[in-house]
C-alpha distance (Angstrom), angle and dihedral (degrees) to the residues before:
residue distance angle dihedral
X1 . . .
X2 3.83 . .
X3 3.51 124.0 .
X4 3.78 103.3 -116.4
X5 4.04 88.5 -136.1
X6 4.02 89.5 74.5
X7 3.78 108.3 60.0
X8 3.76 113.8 -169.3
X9 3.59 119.1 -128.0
X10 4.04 130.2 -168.1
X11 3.99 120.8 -67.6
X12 3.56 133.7 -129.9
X13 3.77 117.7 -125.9
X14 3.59 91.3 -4.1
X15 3.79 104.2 -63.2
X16 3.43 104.7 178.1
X17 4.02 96.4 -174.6
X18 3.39 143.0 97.6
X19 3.92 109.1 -7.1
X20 3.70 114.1 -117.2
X21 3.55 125.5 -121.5
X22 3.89 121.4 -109.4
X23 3.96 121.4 -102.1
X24 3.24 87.7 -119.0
X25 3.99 103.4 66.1
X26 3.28 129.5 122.3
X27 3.41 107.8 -95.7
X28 3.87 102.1 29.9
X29 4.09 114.1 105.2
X30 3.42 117.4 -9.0
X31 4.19 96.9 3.7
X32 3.94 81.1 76.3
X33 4.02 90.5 77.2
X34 3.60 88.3 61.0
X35 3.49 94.0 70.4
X36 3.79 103.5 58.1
X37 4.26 82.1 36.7
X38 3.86 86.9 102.0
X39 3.98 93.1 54.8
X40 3.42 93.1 47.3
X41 3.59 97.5 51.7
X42 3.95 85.9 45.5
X43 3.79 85.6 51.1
X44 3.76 100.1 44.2
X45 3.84 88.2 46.1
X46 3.64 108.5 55.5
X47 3.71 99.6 12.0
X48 3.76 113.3 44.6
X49 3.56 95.5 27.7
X50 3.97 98.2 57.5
X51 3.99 92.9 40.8
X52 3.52 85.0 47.5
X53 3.65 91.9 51.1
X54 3.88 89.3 42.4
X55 3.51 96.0 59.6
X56 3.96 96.7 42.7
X57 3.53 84.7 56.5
X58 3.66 99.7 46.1
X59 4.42 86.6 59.7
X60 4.51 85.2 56.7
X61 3.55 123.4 90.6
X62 3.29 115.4 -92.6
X63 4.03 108.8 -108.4
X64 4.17 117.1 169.9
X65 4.07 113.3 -105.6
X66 4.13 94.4 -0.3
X67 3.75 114.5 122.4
X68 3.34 96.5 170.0
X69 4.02 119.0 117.3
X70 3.58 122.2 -120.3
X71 3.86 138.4 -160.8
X72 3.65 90.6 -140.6
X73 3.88 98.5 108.5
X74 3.89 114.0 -150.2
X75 3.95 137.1 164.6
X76 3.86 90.4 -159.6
X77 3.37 94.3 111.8
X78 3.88 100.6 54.6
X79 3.78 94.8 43.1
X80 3.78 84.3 58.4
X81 3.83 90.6 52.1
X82 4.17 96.3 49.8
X83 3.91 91.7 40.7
X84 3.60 101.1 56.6
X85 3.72 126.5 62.7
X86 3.71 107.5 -137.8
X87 3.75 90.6 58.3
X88 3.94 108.8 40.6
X89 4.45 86.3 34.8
X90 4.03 82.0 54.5
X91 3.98 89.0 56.3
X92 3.63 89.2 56.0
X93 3.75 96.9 47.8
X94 3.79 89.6 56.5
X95 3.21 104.1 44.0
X96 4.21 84.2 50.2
X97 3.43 94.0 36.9
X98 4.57 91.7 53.1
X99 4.05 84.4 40.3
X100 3.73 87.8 53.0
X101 3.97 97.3 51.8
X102 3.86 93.0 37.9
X103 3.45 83.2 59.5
X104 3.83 100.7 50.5
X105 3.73 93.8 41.2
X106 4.06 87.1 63.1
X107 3.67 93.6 41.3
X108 4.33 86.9 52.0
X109 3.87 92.3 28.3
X110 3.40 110.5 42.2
X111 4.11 89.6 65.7
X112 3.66 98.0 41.6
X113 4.38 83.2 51.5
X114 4.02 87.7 52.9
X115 3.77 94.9 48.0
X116 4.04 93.5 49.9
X117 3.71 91.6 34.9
X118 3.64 89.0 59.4
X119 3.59 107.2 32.9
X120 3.59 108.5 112.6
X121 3.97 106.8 -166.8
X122 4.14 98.3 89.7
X123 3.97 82.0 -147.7
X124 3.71 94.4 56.5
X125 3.72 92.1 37.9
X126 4.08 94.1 50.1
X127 3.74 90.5 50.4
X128 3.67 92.0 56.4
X129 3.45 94.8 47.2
X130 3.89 88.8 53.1
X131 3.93 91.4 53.9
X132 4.13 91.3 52.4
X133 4.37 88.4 48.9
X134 3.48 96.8 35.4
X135 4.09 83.6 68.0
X136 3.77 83.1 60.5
X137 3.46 101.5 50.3
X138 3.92 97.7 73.1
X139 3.79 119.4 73.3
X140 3.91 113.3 -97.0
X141 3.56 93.8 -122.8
X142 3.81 93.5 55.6
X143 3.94 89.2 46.3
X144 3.78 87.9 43.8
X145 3.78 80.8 56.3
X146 3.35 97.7 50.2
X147 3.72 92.7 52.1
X148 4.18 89.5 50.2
X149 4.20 82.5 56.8
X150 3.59 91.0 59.1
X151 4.03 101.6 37.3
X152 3.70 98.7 44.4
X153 3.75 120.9 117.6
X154 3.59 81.6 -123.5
X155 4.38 93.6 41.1
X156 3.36 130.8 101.5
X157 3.02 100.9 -93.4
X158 4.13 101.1 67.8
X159 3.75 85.1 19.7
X160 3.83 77.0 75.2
X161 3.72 103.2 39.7
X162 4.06 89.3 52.4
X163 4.09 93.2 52.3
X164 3.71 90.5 44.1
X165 4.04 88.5 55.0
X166 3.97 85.4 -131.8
X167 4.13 88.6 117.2
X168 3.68 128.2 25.2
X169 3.74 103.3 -169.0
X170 4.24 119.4 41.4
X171 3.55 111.1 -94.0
X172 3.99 118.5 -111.7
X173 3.85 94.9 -116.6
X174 3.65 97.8 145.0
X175 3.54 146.3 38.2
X176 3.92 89.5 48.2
X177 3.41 145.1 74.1
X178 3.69 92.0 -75.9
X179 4.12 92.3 56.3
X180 4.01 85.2 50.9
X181 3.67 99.0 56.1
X182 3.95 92.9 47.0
X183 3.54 92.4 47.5
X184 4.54 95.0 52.0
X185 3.83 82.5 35.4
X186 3.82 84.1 57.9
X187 3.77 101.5 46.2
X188 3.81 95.2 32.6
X189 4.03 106.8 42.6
X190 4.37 91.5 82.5
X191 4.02 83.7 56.9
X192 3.42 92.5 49.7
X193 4.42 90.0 49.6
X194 4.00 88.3 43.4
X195 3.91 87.7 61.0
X196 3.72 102.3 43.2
X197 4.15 92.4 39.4
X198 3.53 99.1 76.9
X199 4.10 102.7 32.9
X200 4.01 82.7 56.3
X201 3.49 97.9 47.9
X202 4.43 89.0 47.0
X203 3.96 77.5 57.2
X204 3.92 102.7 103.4
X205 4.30 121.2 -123.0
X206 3.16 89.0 -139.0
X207 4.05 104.3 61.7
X208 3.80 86.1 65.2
X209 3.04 91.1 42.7
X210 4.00 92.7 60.4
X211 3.73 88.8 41.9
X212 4.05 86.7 55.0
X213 3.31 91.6 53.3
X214 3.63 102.8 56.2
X215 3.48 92.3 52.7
X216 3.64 110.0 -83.1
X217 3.94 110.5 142.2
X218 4.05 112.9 -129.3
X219 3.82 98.6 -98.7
X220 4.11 88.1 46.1
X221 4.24 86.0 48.6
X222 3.35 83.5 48.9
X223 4.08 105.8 51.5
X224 3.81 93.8 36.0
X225 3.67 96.5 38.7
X226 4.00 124.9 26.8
X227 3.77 93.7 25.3
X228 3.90 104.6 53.5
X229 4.00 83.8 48.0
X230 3.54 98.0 46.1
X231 4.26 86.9 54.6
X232 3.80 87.0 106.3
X233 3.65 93.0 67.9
X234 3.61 95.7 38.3
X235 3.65 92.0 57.4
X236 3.50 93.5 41.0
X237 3.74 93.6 50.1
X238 3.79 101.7 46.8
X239 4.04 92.1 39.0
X240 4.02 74.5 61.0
X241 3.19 95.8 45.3
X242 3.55 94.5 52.0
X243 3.57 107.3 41.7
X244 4.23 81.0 48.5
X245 3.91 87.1 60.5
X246 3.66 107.6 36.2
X247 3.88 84.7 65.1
X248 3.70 109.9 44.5
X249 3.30 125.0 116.0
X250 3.85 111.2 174.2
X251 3.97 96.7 52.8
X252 3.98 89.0 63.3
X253 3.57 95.6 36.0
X254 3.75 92.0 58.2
X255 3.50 106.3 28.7
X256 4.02 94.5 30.7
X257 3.38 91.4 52.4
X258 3.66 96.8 -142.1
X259 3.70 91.6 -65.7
X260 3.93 100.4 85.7
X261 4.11 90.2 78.9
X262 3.98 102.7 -155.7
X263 3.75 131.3 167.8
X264 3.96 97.2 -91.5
X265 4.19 94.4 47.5
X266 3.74 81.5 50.7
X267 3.81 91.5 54.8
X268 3.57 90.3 39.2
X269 3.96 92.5 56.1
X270 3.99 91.7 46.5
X271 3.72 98.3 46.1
X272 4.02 105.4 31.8
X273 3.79 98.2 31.9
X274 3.94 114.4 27.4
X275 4.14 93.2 23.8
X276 4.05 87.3 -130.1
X277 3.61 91.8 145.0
X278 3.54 93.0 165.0
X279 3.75 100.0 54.6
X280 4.05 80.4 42.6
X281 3.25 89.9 52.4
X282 3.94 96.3 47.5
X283 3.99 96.2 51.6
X284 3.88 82.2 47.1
X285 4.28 89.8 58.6
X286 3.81 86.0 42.3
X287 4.01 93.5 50.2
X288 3.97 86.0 50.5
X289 3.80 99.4 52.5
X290 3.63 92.0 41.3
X291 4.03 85.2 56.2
X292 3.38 91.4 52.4
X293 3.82 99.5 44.9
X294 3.77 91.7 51.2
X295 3.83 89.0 46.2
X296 3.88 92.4 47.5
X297 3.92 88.8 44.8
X298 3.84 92.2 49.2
X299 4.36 94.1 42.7
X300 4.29 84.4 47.8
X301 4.23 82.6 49.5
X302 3.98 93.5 43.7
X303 3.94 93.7 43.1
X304 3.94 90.9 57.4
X305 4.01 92.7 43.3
X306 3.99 79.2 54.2
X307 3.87 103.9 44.7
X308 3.89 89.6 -114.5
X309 3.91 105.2 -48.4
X310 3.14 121.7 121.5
């Protein structure tokens, strides 16, 4: 017998199947916001709210240890940041220094991607897939550590060099820009392979296949063919990439050494050690817009290399 919840309702063309459920159900039309209700409550909640905060707070004057927003509107804390060096220098060197990695991660991701994406043998192509998350498993600052082991001027890495005879002085491989890029190329390069996996696998056989067979060698099937189509998930992954390193704080703490002075140490040092949260709070709004202007800049770049798909 019918469940009285599913009321059948006439058929076109005789279709004598499955009944259809009434217009009026629960979840047709406007019941359908419900469901992602939870999410945006979530999202409202502890991201709007706090950015919103963040920015009121970044227009107050800024006042050591007080939290507290104010209705007295001032810019004093952004002239500050775009009149001295150290602060508006550091906004370069981030925005350089997440261009720099997003750009290594593709140039080391994108082949590792093809090679799983078109392995064929599931056995080969789960094991590969466990050696890009099993990087992600450990905690950054333990792989962080691991990285400081093997940079050091005592590590293994010069430690090696020096009994060889091929150096005669320890390297500088950390505790500059150099040790900062290894260490977000380090934490950042499996997000980079997650994103281009599954746009290169959507990318059909048999449209190199075609190109092979008019004559196009692999490596010319190959530029013309897979890579324009698999643009998506090179924009996707290095816009990832990007926004991932323009925003950490740990890898250049640890492997900068405090002397690599980016946006986060300098919000860091304003909230956590001289209590300025509004100055803190004003380098943080800056360090967001500049994210998004060098992510809009790069998507307007990647949609005209792409004829307008994205």
């Amino acid at each position: 017998m019918a469940s009285p919840a599913l009321t059948a309702v006439s058929r076109k063309d005789g279709d004598a199947s499955a009944p259809r459920i009434r217009k009026g159900g629960f979840i047709h039309g406007h019941g359908l916001w419900l469901l992602i209700l939870p999410a945006l409550l979530f999202f409202i909640v502890f991201f709007v709210v706090p950015t919103a905060s963040l920015f009121g707070l970044a227009f107050n004057k800024s006042v050591a240890g007080v939290i507290t927003l104010s209705s007295d509107i001032t810019f004093d804390n952004f002239v500050r940041i775009f009149t001295r060096p150290i602060y508006y220098e550091s906004i370069l060197r981030s925005a350089g220094i997440s261009a720099v990695v997003a750009l290594v991660c593709l140039v080391f991701g994108y082949p590792l991607a093809y090679v799983i994406a078109k392995t064929v043998n599931p056995g080969r192509n789960t094991l590969l897939m466990i050696l890009v998350l099993s990087s992600m498993q450990l905690d950054m600052v333990i792989r962080l550590y691991g990285l400081m082991v093997l940079l050091g001027d005592n590590g293994l890495i010069n430690g090696a060099l020096l009994r060889l005879g091929i150096i005669s002085a320890p390297l500088p491989l950390m505790y500059n820009i150099f040790g900062v890029v290894v260490g977000l190329v380090q934490i950042t390069l499996p997000f980079m392979v997650l994103s281009l996996i599954g746009i290169i696998k959507s990318i059909h056989p048999s449209l190199e296949e075609a190109a092979r067979s008019l004559g196009a060698s692999r490596s010319k099937a190959f530029f013309s063919v897979v890579l324009p189509l698999s643009m998506p998930g090179i924009l996707a992954g290095t816009l990832l990439v990007f926004a991932l390193a323009i925003s950490s704080y740990v890898v250049p703490a640890l492997m900068g050494g405090w002397k690599v002075m980016v946006m986060p140490i300098h919000i860091y040092q304003q909230v956590a050690e001289t209590g300025r949260w509004q100055f803190g709070a004003a380098i943080a709004v800056v360090l967001f817009v500049t994210s998004l202007m060098a992510i809009a800049v790069y998507h307007r770049a990647a949609m005209r290399t792409t004829g307008g798909r994205s």
